[in-house]
TORKOL-4160 file (C-alpha; in steps of 0.2 Angstrom, whole numbers, padded with zeros to 4 digits, m for minus):
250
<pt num="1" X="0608" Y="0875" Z="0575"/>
<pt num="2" X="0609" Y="0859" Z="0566"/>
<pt num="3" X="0620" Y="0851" Z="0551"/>
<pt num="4" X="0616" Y="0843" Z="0534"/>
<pt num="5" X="0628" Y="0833" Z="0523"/>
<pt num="6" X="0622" Y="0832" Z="0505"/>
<pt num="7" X="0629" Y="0817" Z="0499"/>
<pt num="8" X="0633" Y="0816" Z="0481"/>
<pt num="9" X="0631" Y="0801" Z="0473"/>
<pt num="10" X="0622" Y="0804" Z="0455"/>
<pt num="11" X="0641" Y="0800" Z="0444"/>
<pt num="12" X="0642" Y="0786" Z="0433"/>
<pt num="13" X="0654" Y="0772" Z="0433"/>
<pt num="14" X="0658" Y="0773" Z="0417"/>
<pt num="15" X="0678" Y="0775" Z="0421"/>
<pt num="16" X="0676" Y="0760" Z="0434"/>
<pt num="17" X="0671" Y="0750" Z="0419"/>
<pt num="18" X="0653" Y="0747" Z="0430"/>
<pt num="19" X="0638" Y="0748" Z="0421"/>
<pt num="20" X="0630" Y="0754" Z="0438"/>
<pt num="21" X="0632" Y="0772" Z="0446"/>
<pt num="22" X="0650" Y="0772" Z="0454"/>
<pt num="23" X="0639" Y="0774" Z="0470"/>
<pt num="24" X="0632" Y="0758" Z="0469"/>
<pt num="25" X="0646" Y="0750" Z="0465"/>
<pt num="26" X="0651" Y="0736" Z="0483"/>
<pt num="27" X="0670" Y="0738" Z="0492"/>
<pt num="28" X="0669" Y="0724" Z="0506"/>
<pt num="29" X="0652" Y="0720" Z="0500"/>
<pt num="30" X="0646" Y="0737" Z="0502"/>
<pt num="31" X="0641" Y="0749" Z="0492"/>
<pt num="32" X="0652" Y="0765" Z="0493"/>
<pt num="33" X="0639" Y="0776" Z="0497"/>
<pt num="34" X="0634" Y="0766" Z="0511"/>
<pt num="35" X="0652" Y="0768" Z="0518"/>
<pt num="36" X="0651" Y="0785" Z="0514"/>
<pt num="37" X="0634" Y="0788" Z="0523"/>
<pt num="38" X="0640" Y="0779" Z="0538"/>
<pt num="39" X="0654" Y="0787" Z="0543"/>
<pt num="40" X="0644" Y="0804" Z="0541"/>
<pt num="41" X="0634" Y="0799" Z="0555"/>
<pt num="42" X="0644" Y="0789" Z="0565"/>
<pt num="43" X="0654" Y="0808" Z="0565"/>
<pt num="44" X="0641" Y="0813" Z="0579"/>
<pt num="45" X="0640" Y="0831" Z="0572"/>
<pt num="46" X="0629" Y="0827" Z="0555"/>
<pt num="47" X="0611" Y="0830" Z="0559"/>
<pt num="48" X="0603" Y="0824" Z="0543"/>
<pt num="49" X="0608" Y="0819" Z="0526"/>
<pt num="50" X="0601" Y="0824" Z="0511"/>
<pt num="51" X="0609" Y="0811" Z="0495"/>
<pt num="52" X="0610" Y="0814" Z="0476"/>
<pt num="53" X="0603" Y="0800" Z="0466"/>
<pt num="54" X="0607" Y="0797" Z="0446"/>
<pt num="55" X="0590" Y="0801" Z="0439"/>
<pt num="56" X="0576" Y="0787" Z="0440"/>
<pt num="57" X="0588" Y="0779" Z="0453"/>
<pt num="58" X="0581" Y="0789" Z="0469"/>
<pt num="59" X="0570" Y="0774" Z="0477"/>
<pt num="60" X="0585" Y="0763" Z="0474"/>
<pt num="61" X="0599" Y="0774" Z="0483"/>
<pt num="62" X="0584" Y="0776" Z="0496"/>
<pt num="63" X="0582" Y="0757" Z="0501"/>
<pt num="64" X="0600" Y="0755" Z="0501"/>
<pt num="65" X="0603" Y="0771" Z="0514"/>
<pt num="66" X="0589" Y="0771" Z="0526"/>
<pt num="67" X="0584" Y="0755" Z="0529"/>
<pt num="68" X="0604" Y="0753" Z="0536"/>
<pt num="69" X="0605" Y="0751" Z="0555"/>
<pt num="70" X="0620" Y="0762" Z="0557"/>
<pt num="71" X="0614" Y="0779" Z="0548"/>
<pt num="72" X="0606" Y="0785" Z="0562"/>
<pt num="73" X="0602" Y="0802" Z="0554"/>
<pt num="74" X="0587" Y="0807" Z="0545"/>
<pt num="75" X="0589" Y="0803" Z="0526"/>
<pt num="76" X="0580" Y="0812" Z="0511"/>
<pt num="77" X="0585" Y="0805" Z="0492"/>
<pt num="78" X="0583" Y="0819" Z="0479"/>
<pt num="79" X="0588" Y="0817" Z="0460"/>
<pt num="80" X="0602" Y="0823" Z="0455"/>
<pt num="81" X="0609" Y="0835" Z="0440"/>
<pt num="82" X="0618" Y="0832" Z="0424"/>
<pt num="83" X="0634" Y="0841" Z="0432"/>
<pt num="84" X="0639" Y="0840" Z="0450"/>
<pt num="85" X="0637" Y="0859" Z="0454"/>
<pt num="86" X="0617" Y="0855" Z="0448"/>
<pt num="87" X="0616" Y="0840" Z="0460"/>
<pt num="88" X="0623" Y="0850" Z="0475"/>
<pt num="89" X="0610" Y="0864" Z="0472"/>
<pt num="90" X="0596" Y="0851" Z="0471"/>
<pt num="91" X="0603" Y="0845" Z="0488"/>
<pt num="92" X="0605" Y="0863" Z="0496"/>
<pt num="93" X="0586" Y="0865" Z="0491"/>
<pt num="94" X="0580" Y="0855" Z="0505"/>
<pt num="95" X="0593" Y="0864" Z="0518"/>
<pt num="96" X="0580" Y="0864" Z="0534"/>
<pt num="97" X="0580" Y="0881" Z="0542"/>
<pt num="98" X="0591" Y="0876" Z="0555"/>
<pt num="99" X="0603" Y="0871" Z="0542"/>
<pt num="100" X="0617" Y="0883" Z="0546"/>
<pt num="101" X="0630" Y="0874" Z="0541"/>
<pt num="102" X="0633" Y="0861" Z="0525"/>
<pt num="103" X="0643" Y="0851" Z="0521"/>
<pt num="104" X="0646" Y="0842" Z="0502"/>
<pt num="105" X="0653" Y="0826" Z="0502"/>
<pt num="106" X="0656" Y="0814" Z="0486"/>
<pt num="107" X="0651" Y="0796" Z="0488"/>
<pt num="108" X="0667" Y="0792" Z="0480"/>
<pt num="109" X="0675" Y="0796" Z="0494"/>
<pt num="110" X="0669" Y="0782" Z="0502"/>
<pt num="111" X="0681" Y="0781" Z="0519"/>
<pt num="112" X="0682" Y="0799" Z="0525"/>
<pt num="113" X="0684" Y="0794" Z="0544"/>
<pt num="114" X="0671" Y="0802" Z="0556"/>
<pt num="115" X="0687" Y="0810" Z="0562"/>
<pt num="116" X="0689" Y="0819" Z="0547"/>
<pt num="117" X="0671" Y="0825" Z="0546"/>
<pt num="118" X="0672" Y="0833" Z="0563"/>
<pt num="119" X="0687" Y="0842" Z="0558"/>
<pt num="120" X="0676" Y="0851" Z="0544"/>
<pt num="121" X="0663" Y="0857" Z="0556"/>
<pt num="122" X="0674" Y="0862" Z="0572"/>
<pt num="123" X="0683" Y="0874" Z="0558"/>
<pt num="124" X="0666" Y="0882" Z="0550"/>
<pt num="125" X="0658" Y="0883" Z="0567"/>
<pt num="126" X="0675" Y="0891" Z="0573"/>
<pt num="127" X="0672" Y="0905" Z="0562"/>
<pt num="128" X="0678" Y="0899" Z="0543"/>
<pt num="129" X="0665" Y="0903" Z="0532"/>
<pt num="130" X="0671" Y="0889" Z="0519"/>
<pt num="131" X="0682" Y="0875" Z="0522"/>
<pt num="132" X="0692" Y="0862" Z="0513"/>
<pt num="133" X="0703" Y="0847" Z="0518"/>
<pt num="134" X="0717" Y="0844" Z="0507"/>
<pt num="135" X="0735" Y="0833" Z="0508"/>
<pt num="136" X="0753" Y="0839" Z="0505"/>
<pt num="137" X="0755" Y="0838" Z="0485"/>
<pt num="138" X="0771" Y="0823" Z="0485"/>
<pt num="139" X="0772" Y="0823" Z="0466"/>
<pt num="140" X="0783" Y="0837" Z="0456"/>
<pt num="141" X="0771" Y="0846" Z="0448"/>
<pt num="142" X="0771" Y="0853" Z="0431"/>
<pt num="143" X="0760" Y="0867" Z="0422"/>
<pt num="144" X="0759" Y="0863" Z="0401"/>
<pt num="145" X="0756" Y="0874" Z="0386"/>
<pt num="146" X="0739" Y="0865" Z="0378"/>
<pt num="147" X="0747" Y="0865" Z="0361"/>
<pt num="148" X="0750" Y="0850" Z="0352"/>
<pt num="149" X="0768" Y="0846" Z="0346"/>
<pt num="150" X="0769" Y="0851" Z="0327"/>
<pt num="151" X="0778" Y="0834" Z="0322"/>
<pt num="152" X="0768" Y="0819" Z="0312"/>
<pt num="153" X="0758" Y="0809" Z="0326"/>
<pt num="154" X="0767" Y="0794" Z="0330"/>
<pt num="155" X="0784" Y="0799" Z="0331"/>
<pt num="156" X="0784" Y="0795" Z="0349"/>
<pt num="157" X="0773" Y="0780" Z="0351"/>
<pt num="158" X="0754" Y="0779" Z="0353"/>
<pt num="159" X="0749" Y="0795" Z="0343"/>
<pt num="160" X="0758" Y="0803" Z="0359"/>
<pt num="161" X="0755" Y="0823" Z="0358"/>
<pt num="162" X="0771" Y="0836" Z="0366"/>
<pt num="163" X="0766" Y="0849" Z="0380"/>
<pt num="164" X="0781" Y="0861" Z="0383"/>
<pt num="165" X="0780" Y="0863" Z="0403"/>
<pt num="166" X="0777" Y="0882" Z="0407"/>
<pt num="167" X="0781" Y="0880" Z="0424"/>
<pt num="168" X="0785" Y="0872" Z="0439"/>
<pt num="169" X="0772" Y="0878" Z="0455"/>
<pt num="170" X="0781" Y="0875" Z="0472"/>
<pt num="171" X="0772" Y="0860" Z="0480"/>
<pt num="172" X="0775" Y="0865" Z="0497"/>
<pt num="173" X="0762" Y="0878" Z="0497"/>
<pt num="174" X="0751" Y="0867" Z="0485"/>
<pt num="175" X="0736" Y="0855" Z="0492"/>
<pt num="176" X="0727" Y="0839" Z="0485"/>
<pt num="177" X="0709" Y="0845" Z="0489"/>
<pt num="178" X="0697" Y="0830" Z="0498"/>
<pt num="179" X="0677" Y="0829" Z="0504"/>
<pt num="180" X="0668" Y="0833" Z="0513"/>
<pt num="181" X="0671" Y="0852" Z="0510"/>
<pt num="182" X="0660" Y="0862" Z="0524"/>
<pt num="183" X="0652" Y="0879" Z="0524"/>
<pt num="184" X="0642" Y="0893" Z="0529"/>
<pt num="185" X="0624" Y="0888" Z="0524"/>
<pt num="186" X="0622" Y="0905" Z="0518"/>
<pt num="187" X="0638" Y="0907" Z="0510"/>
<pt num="188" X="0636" Y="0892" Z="0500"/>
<pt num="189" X="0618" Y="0898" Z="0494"/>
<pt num="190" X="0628" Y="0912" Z="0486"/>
<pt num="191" X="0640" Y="0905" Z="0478"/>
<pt num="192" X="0628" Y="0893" Z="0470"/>
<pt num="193" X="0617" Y="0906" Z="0466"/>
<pt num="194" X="0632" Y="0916" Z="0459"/>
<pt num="195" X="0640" Y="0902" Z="0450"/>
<pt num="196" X="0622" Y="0896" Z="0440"/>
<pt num="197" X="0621" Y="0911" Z="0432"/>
<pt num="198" X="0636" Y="0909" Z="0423"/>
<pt num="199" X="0640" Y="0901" Z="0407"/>
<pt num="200" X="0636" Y="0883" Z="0405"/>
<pt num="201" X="0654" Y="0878" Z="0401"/>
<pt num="202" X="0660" Y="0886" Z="0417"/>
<pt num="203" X="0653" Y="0873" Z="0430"/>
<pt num="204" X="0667" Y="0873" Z="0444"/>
<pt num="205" X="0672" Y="0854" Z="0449"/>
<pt num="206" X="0670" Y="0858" Z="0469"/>
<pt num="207" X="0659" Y="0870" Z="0480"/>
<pt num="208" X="0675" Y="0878" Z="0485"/>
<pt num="209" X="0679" Y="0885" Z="0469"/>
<pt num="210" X="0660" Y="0893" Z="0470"/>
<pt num="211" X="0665" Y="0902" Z="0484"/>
<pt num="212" X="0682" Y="0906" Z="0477"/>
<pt num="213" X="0674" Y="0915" Z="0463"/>
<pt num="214" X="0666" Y="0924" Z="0473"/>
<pt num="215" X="0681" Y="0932" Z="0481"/>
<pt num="216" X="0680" Y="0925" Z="0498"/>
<pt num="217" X="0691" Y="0915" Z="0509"/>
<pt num="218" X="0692" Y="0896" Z="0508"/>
<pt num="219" X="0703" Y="0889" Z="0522"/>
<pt num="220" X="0712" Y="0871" Z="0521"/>
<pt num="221" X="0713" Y="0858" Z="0534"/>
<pt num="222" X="0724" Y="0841" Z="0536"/>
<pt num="223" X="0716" Y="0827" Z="0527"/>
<pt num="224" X="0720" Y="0813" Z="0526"/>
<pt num="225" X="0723" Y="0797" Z="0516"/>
<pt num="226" X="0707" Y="0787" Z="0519"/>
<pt num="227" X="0697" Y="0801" Z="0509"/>
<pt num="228" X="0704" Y="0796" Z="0493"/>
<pt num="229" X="0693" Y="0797" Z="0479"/>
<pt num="230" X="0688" Y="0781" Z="0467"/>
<pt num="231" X="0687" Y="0785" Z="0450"/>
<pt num="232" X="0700" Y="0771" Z="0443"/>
<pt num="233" X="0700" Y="0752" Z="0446"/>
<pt num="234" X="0718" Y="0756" Z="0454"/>
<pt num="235" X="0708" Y="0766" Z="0467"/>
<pt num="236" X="0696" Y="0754" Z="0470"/>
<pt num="237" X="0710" Y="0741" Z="0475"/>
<pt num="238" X="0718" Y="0754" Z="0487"/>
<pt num="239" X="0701" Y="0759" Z="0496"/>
<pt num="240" X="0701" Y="0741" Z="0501"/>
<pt num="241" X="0715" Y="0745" Z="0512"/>
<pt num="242" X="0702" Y="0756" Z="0523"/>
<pt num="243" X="0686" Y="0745" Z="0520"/>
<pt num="244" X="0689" Y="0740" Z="0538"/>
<pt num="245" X="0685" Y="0755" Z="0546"/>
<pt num="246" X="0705" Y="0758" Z="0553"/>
<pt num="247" X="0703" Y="0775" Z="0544"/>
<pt num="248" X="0688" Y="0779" Z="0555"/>
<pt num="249" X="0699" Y="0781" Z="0573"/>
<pt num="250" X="0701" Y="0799" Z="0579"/>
């Protein structure tokens, strides 16, 4: 039985301040989801990759991922959907059928070491139908009340609005969730299936959350800080940090 990582790469970079799909955008000279698709590859237990283009963009994220010497897996380009839920499906639409286990990986991840991949497929192979890595939540977290503060804007500065904190979760059973997420192949198909037929507004912002809604069990392992996500310039800066493959060793 084989593995497919469905890359997603079909976001914008519009919070980057890029006017190029944050995919596309070059760390080291790079661009992310090159580092992204490497690192799948080199984890020795991806058998082909299937990646999410922005739409009219496919032969573009094509040239840039398989003509590259080191992703040695087969590599299929599809376009991708307005949310990231449609774009996953369109990937899991071209699950081989030897496809028993998938995983979803965000091309904003760039540096998710091989180590960190492997991890991901040892647990679904071990027996975990869906599986997450996450990190150790550092900051004190707060839950709000959505309601705006009923004083003039401005009193605080900058049109600031009040949340009155409901609560305060524990952090030490809380978990920063990272990619690439893994899964029963046809666990994931469920949940998709599942979660497509809801409202339109209720798109869930990982694959995990598909499954959770389903009832079934999602199971965290370590992660690490390699796999950070780039959506800011800030973040961009830090990736740098692990451009040079140190986040790749076991």
């Amino acid at each position: 039985m084989t593995t497919l990582a469905i890359l997603t790469a079909a976001g914008s970079g519009t919070r980057l301040g890029r006017d190029m799909p944050k995919a596309l955008v070059e760390v080291h000279g790079l661009p992310m989801v090159l580092h992204a698709a490497r690192r799948l590859a080199a984890s020795g237990v991806v058998d082909s990759l299937v990646v999410t283009a922005p739409v009219g963009l496919a032969t573009v994220m094509s040239d840039v991922v398989t003509r590259d010497p080191q992703v040695t897996v087969p590599v299929r380009v599809v376009d991708g959907g307005a949310t990231r839920q449609e774009s996953v499906a369109a990937g899991l639409a071209l699950a081989g059928p030897g496809d028993d286990v998938v995983l979803v990986h965000d091309a904003a991840r760039p540096f998710a070491s091989p180590a960190l991949v492997r991890r991901v497929v040892a647990a679904v192979r071990g027996g975990h139908g869906a599986v997450v890595p996450g990190v150790p939540v550092v900051d004190t977290i707060k839950s709000v009340s959505v309601a705006v503060d009923s004083r003039p804007a401005g009193v605080f500065g900058d049109d600031a609005a009040v949340e009155p904190v409901t609560s305060t979760p524990d952090r030490s059973v809380l978990r920063a969730v990272q990619t690439p997420q893994g899964f029963d192949r046809s666990l994931l198909e469920r949940a998709h299936a599942a979660g497509a037929s809801r409202a339109a507004d209720a798109h869930a912002t990982d694959d995990a959350g598909l499954v959770e809604a389903l009832g079934e069990t999602v199971v965290v392992v370590p992660g690490e800080d390699a796999a950070l996500k780039i959506t800011t310039e800030r973040d961009l800066v830090l990736a740098t940090f692990y451009a040079d493959g140190s986040g790749d060793r076991p």
